[in-house]
C-alpha positions in Angstrom: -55.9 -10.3 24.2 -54.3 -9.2 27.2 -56.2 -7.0 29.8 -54.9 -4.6 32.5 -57.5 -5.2 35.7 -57.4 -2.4 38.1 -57.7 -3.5 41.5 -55.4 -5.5 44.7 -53.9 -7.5 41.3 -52.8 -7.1 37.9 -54.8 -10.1 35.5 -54.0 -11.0 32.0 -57.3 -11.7 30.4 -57.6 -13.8 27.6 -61.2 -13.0 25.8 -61.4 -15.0 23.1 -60.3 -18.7 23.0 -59.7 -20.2 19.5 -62.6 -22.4 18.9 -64.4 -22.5 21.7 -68.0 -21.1 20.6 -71.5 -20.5 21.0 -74.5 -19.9 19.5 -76.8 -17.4 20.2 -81.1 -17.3 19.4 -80.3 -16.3 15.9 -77.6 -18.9 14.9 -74.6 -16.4 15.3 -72.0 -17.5 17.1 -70.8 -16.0 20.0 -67.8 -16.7 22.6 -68.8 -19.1 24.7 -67.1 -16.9 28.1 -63.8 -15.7 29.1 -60.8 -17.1 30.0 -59.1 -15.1 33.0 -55.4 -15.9 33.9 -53.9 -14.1 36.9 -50.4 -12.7 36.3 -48.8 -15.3 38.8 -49.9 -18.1 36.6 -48.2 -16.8 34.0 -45.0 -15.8 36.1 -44.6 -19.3 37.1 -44.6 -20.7 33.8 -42.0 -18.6 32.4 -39.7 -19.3 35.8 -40.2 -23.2 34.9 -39.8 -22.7 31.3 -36.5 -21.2 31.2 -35.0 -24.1 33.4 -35.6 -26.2 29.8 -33.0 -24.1 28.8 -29.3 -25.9 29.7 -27.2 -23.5 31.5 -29.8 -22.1 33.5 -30.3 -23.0 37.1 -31.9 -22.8 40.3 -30.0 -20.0 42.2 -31.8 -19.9 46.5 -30.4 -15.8 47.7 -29.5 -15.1 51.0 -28.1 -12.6 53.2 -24.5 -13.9 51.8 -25.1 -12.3 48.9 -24.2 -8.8 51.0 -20.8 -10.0 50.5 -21.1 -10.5 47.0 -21.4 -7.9 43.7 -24.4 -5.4 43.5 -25.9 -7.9 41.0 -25.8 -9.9 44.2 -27.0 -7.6 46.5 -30.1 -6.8 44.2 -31.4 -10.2 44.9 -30.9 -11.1 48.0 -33.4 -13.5 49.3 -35.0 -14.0 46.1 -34.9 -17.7 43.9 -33.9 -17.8 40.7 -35.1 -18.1 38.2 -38.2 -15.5 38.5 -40.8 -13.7 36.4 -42.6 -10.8 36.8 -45.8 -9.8 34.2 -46.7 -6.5 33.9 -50.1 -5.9 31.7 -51.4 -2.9 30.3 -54.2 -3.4 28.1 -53.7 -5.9 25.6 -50.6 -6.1 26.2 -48.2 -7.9 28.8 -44.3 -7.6 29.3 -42.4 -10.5 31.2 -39.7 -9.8 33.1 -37.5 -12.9 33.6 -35.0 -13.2 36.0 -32.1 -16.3 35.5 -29.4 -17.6 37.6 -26.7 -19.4 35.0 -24.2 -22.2 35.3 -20.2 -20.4 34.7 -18.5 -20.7 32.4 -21.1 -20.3 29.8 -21.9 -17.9 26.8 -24.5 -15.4 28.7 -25.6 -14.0 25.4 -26.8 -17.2 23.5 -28.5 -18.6 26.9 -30.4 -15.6 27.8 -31.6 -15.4 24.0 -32.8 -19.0 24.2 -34.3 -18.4 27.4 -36.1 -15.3 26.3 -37.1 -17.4 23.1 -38.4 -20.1 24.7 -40.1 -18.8 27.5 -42.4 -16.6 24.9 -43.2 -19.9 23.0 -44.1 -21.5 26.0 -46.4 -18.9 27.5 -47.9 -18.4 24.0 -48.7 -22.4 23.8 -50.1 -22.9 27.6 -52.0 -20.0 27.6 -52.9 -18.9 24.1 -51.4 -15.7 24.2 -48.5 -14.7 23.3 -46.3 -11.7 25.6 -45.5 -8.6 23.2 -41.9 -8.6 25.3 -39.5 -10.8 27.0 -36.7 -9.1 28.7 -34.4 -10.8 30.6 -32.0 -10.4 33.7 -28.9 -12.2 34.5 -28.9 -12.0 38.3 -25.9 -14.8 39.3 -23.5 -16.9 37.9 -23.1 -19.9 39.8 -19.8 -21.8 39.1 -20.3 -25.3 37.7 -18.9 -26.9 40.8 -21.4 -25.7 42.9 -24.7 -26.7 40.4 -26.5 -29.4 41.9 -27.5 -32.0 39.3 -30.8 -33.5 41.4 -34.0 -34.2 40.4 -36.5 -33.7 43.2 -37.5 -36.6 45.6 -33.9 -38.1 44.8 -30.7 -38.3 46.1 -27.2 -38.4 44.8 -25.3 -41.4 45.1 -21.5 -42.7 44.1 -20.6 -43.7 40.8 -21.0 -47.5 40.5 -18.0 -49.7 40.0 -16.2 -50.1 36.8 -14.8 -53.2 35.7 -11.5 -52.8 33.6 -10.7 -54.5 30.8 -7.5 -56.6 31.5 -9.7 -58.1 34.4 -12.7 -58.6 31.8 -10.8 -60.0 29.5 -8.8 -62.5 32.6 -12.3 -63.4 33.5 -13.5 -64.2 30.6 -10.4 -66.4 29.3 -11.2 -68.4 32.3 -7.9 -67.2 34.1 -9.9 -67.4 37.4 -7.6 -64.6 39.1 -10.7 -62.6 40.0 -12.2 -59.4 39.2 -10.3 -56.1 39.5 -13.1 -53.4 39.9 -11.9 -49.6 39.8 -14.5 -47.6 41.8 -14.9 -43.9 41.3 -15.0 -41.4 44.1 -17.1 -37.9 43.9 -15.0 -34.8 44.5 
């Protein structure tokens, strides 16, 4: 169940967990405690669960973005991807923001977002979001999507060998090795 608190933040209070039990004096069993988790925990999984999803990428806003549409305007300063949870009662609606990679089909990647976001939040915290809506804030050409893993940096393509010089090399020609190296755009 999901639980509204009132207060400085908005919680999403899980009060049962499946099998975790105790018993009380009489041999009943009884929930062994709560389980409380805040809104942001649950807004930053949904933001790292849609990046699973290929096609949708890291997107930093800035004051550029003036220049840009009113889609661009709307988020300026803000990283995407982004959730937002808003509980009331037992219930809790995400509100996901994404950043994709053009050209891509917008549709099928926000549904699969949206899909897998819910099942994500549903299996790390037991709970499952009544709603999923999602935002497409920016398209970010291709060309421009960094393809980096944190802690690591890109480097040039090693060299290729070709085959006429493979096959010279390994007839025992001894002319030497023609390597073809590939150069990033």
């Amino acid at each position: 169940m999901w639980a509204h608190s009132c207060g400085a933040g908005a919680v999403a209070e899980v009060t049962t967990v499946a099998g975790v039990t105790a018993a009380t004096g009489d041999g009943t069993p009884e929930p062994a405690g709560t389980l409380t988790i805040e809104d942001r925990v649950i807004e930053q999984i949904a933001a790292r669960a849609a990046l699973d999803i290929p096609g949708v990428t890291r997107y930093q806003g800035n004051v550029g973005s003036l220049l840009g549409s009113s889609a661009g305007r709307s988020i300026i300063g803000s990283d995407l991807p982004s959730a937002h949870v808003r509980s009331s009662g037992p219930a809790a609606r995400i509100s996901l923001d994404l950043a994709l990679e053009w050209p891509c089909r917008v549709a099928d990647i926000a549904r699969q977002a949206r899909d897998h976001v819910t099942d994500e939040v549903a299996r790390l915290t037991g709970v499952r979001p009544v709603r999923v809506d999602v935002t497409v804030g920016q398209l970010v050409p291709g060309s421009d999507v960094r393809r980096r893993n944190s802690g690591f940096i890109d480097l040039p393509a090693a060299p290729r060998e070709t085959a006429s010089a493979s096959a010279g090399a390994s007839a025992g020609a001894g002319t030497g090795t023609i390597h073809e190296t590939e150069v990033p755009s």
